[in-house]
Every structure is written in structure tokens, then in C-alpha cells.
N, C-alpha and C positions, 0 to 999 in steps of 0.2 A: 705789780705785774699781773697781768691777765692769763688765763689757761693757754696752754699749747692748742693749737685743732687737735681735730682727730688725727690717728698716722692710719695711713691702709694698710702699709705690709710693702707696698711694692718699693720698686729701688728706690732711695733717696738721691737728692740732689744737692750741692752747696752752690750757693751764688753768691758772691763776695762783692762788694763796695772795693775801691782800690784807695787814694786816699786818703790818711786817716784808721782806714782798718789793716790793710797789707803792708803800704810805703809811708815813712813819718814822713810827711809834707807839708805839716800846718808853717815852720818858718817858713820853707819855701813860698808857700799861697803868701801868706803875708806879707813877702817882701815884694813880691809879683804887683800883686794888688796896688800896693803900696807907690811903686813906680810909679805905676801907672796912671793912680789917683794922683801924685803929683806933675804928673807929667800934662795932664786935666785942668789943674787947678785946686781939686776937689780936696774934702779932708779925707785921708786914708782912711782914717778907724771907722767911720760911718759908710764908707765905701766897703770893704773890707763884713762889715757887716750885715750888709746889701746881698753881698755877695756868698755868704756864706747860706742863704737859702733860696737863690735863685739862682737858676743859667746867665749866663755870661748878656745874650742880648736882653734880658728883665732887669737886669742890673743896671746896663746902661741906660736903659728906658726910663728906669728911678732917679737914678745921679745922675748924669746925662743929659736930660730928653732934649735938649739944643743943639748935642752932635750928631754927627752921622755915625748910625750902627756900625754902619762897615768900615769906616774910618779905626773908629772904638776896636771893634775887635781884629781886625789885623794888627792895633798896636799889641793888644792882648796878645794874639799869637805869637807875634815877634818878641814877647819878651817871654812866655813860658818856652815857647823853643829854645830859648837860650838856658832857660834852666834845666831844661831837660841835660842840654849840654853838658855846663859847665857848673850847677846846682849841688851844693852838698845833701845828701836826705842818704837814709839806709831803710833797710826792709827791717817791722817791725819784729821782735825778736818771737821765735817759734810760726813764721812765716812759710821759712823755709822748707822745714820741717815737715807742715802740715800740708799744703803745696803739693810735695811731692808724694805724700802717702797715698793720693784722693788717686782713685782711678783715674783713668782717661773717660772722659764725655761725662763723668760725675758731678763735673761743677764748672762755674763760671766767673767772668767778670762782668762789673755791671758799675759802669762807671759816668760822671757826668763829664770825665774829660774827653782828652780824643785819641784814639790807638795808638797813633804812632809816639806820643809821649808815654803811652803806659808800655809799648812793647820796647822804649829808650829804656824810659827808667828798671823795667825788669831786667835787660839785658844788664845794666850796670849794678846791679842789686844780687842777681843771678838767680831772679825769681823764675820757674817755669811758667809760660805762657796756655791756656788753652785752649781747644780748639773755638770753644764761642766768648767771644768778647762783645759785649755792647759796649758803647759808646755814646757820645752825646751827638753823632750824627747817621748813627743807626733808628732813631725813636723822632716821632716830633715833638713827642710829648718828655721832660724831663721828671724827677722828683721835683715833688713827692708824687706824680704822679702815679700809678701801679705798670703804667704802661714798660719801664724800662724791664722791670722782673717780668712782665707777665711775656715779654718778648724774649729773654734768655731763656724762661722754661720751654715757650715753644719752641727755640731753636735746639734748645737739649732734647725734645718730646715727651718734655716732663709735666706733671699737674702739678698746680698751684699746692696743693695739700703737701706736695711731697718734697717741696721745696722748704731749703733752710735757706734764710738770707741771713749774711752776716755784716753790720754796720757800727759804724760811730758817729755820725748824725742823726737828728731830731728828721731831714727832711728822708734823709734813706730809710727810716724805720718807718714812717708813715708810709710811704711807696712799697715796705716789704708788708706791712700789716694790710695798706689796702690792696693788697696783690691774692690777699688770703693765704700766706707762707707764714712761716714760722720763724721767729724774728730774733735773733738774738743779738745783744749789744757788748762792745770790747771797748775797751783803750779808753775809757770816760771814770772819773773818780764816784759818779753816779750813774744812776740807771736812766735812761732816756725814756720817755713815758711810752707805755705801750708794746715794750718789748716784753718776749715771754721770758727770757733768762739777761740775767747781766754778768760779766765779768770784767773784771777791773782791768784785763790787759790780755792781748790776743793769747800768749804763751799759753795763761788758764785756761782758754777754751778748747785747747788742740787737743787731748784726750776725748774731751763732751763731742767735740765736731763730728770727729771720726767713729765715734759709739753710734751717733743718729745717722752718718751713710752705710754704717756695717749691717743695718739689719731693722726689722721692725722692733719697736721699743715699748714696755708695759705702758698703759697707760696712768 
């Protein structure tokens, strides 16, 4: 694991992956996925693994490139719409918790899905929502790009320095570390390269989170 930046002292910020770091959703993607590649023709698991470091139109671009985009993901839509619905998933444990402690305009979401499943699924989870949520059609650019964090800190009016981004993907940590934030990794039995801290499971880090927005920290 590589050194933290520098901290300046000023307020901190949390920016959160949803995901994977807040909502357990991997069956969910999986079985999404899955449909859908059969529903294609395609093999799921190679599909599925397509997808798991690209946006939705790169994906079909790879497995795909003979169908129409737009075809492809309105099927996509119609089938996560349904799992938003009727999808069994829970919020990952000490979610809650932590969520609620963070001030208001402290922190964000920063997700590659798209709002209105994440503001479903929080509602049925009973996660609080707040006020900046990016999305995957807030940014042109997705992860790993840095453009998604680098858009929720300016909508918080925050610096890249003083942001903590919190992820359980390989491509969300690249997007937090090239964003110049401070990157820490949850809910993975290892550490994903590049992050400054790891813990094995969201609950761990809920103490550490709330330590780095309460205040500047020794170096």
C-alpha cells in the first residue's frame, strides 16, 4: 500500500462507491448480467467479466459489437428495473450506521449506476440518501476514469486532497487514486493494489472513516 497525500487541516469529505461498498449487490449484477447474456446468446461468465470493469455501452461494444447499443441496454435497463423492484440485496452491515453519523454535505455517492435505482434500493435498505449523488449519467467519462470523484468533490466544493474515497473495485480505486484522494478499500479478502488502507469489511472501517472527517490527522 502506498503513502496517504498530504491532509491540509481543512474539512474533510467522504465519497462512497455504492455497489459492493454500501449495497451487497454482486448476486444481484450477476444474475442481471446473466439474463441478459443469455438472453444474447453470449456466455454469462465472460460477459459478466466484461462488465465488471466497464460501463454498460463498453461492454456491449466487446461482447456485442453486432448489436445495437440501444437495443442492448434498454434490455439492461428493463431488467435492473426489475431488480431494483423485486431483487433480494441488504445494505452492507455498519452502513447504516456510518451514513447517518457524516454530517450533511460531508460526503457523497459516486456510483456507475443510475439514481433512480440507487435512491430504490436505499429506500428499501433504509440507507440515507445525500444531497450530491453522481451517477453514470452525470460524467461522460466513467471509472476508472478520475472524472467521476473529481465531479462529486466539486459539487461538495471540496479538493481532491481532502477527499476520502471509499471502494471495493480495482476500477473505483484507480478513479479515486487518479482523482488525487485518498483511497481506501472494504468488503475484499485482499487489498486491491493502490489503495492507502484496506479493510476486510465495511463495519471495520466505520470508526477510521469518521476519525479522517472529524478533524485533521498526524501525519
Amino acid at each position: 500500500m502506498s503513502s496517504e497525500p498530504g491532509q491540509s487541516g481543512a474539512m474533510r469529505y467522504v465519497l462512497f462507491d455504492v455497489d459492493g461498498t454500501l449495497i451487497d449487490a454482486v448476486h444481484n449484477q450477476r444474475l442481471v448480467w446473466r439474463t441478459w447474456a443469455e438472453r444474447y446468446g453470449l456466455d454469462p461468465d465472460e460477459v459478466y467479466r466484461v462488465a465488471l470493469r466497464t460501463r454498460p455501452i463498453e461492454t456491449f461494444a466487446q461482447v456485442a459489437p453486432d448489436r445495437d447499443p440501444g437495443e442492448c441496454l434498454a434490455a439492461l435497463h428493463e431488467l435492473e428495473d426489475e431488480d431494483v423492484r423485486s431483487g433480494a440485496y441488504t445494505a452492507f452491515g455498519g452502513a447504516s450506521e456510518l451514513l447517518s453519523a457524516l454530517r450533511p454535505g460531508s460526503w457523497a455517492l459516486v456510483t456507475s449506476n443510475y439514481e433512480h435505482r440507487v435512491r430504490g434500493r436505499f429506500a428499501r435498505t433504509g440507507l440515507p440518501v445525500p444531497e450530491v449523488l453522481v451517477d453514470a449519467a452525470a460524467v461522460a467519462e466513467g471509472k476508472p476514469s478520475p472524472v467521476p470523484y473529481l465531479h462529486a468533490a466539486a459539487r461538495l466544493g471540496a479538493r481532491p486532497e481532502d477527499c476520502l474515497v471509499i471502494e471495493d473495485a480495482p476500477s473505483g480505486v484507480e478513479s479515486g487514486l487518479r482523482a488525487g484522494m485518498t483511497v481506501w478499500g472494504v468488503n475484499a479478502p485482499a487489498a486491491v493494489d493502490g489503495v492507502h488502507r484496506h479493510f476486510g469489511s465495511l463495519r471495520e472501517a466505520v470508526r477510521d472513516v469518521l476519525a479522517f472527517v472529524s478533524g485533521p490527522r498526524a501525519r
